[in-house]
N, C-alpha and C positions, 0 to 999 in steps of 0.2 A: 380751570387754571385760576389762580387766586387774582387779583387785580394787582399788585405788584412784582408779578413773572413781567422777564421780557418771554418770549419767544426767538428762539435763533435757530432757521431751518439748518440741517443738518445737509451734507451732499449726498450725490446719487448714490453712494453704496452706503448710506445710514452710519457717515462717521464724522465725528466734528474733530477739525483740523484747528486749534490753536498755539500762541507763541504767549508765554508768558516773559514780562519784562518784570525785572524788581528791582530797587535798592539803588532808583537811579542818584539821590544825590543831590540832586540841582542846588545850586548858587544864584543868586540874580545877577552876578556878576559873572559870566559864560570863562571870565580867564582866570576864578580863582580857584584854586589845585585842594585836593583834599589828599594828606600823606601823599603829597608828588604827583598825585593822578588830577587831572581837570576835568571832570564830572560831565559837563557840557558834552566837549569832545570824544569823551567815553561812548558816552549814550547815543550821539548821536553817528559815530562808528558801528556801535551794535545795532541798531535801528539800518543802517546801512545795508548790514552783513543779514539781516531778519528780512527784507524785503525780499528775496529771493524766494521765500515760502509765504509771500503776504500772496500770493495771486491763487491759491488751493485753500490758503487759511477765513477759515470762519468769525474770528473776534483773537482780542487779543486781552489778557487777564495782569493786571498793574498789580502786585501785591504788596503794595508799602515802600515807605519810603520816600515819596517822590522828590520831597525837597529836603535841603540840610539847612538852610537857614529862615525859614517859614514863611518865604515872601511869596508874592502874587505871582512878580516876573517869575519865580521858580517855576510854579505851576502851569504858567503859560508856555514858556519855554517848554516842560513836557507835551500839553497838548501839538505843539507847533511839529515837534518832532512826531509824534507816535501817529499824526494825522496822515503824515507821508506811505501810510500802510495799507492807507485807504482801508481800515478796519474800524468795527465797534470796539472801543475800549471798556472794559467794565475793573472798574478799579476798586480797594482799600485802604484804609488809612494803617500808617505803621505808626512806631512808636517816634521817630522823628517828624512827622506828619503834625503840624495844624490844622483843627479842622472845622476852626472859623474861617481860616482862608483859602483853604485847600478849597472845601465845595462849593463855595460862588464861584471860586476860579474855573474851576473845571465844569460846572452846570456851564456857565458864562459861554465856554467854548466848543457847550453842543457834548461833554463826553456826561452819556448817561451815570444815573444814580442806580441803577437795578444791580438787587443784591440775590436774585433769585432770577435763572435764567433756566429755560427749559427746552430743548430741543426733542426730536422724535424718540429718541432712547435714553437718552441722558437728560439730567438738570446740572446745573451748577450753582450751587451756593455758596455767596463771596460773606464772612464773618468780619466783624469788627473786634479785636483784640487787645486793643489799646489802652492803656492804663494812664493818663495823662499826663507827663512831668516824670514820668519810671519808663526805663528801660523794657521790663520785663510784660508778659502779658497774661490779660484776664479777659474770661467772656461771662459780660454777666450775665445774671437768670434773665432778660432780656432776649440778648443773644443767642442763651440755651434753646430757649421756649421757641424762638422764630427756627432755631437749627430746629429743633423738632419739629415743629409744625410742618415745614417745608417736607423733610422725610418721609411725614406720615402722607402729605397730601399726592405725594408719587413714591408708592410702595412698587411699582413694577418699574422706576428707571431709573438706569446707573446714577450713583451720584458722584460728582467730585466737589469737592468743599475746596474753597483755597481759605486761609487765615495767614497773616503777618507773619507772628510769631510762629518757631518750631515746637511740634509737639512731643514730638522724643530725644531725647537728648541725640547730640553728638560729637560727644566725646572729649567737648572743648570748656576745660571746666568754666574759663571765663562768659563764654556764651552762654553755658546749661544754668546757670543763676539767672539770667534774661529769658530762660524759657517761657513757653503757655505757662501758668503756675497753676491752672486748676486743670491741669492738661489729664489727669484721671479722669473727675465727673465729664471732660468732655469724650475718652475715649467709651467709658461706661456708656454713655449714651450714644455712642454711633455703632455700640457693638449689638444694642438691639435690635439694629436695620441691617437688614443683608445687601441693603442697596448699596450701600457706600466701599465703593471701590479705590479711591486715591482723596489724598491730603496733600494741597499744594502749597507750601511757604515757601519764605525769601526771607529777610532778615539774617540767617548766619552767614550770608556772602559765599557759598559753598555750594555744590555738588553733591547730593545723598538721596542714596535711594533703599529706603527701608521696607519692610513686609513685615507687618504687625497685627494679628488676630484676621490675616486673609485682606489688610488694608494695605495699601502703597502708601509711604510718606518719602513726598518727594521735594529735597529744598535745592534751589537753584543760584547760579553765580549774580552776582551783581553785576550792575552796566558798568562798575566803575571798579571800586577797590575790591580785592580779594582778600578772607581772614584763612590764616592756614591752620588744616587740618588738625586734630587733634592736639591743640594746643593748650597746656595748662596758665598760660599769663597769655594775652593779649597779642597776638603776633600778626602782620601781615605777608600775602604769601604773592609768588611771581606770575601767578596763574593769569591769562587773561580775562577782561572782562568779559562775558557772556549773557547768554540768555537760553530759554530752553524752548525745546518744538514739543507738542503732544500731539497724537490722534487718537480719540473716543470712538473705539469701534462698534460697533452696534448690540456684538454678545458682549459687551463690560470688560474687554479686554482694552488694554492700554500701549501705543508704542510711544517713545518720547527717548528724545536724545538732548544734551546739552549742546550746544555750541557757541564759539568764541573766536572773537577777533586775532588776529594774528599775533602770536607770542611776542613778547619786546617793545609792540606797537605804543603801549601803558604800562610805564615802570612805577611803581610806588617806592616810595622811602621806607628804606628797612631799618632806619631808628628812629621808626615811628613808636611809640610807648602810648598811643591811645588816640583816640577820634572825637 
């Protein structure tokens, strides 16, 4: 195993259980509202409603996001909440993401840095996407070479990759201009590994489950604001804030459901015109 894998024992039937959280939001100010919804309160509602499968679940997967105004207290406030899950957090940076201050924050509070995690049957591989000051995302030959490397160094286990950014479009013209943008060279290169079975982002604030060349691409709700579906200008939607469960079963198959706090609980402002 390379020297920076973690290792995460799998349970007794060879299947790792995790909750991926994204898009929390955070403010260092816990009461101020992003389009009508207060982030804080979001997040730590869905953290609430997530603890009921922290006690089967193996680690829990942060993909971007975590703060909206790039302060320390933001990050802390994350750690403070997602520690209630008594889980490893293995997290990345999104395109709202500082990450001069994001990673002392979060070293600081004990959540690991490992971007390469390996279990009995599976690995997971967490990408950096981010293009600094842009929206949109890029993985460099950096990034590429480590996704390869990592691939080739376990040709017999499943992989799952999480990245920020989405890699296939979804259907929402204002999102699909913020996609991966070199989102080809990276499918080209995962379609030489038979290993890789799912693609997990966050960033569209949505719900989708795609099957692409025998891959799963799966993007998940935010803890806080929702953008509604197929939308060609900017719109948000009444969906609640959520989060999603996965189980990695041992033959490379995949179960995973979304789930969300109670309808109404988080109303957003519908003449929002942008974030």
């Amino acid at each position: 195993m390379s020297t920076q894998a973690t290792k995460l024992r799998s349970d007794q039937q060879g299947c790792l259980q995790l909750l991926q959280i994204t898009d929390t939001h955070l403010f260092s100010d816990r009461n101020k509202d992003l389009l009508g919804i207060k982030p804080a309160e979001s997040y730590e509602a869905v953290i609430k409603h997530a603890s009921r499968y922290s006690s089967k679940c193996q680690a829990v997967l942060s993909t971007g996001d975590l703060s909206q105004d790039h302060t320390q207290q933001s990050y802390l406030d994350f750690t403070k909440q997602i520690k209630t899950l008594n889980l490893p957090c293995y997290w990345l940076p999104g395109n709202h993401d500082t990450q001069s201050v994001m990673l002392p924050s979060l070293l600081q509070e004990g959540l690991a840095q490992s971007k390469q995690i390996v279990s009995d049957f599976w690995q997971i591989i967490l990408l950096d996407s981010q293009v600094e000051g842009a929206p949109h995302g890029f993985l460099t030959e950096q990034q590429l070479n480590f996704l390869q490397q990592a691939l080739t160094e376990y040709p017999d286990k499943h992989t799952l990759i999480c990245v920020h950014h989405h890699v296939l479009p979804v259907k929402s013209a204002w999102l699909d201009q913020h996609i991966l943008k070199n989102n080809q060279q990276f499918l080209e290169l995962i379609k030489l590994h038979k290993n890789v079975r799912v693609v997990l982002s966050g960033h569209v604030h949505q719900a989708g489950d795609i099957e692409f060349n025998q891959v799963r691409f799966l993007t998940s709700p935010s803890t806080c604001l929702q953008f509604k579906p197929n939308s060609e200008d900017f719109d948000v939607d009444d969906s609640a804030p959520g989060y999603r469960y996965l189980a990695l079963h041992k033959n490379g198959t995949i179960t995973t459901k979304v789930e969300r706090v109670a309808h109404g609980e988080f109303s957003p402002n519908k003449n929002a015109t942008g974030y």
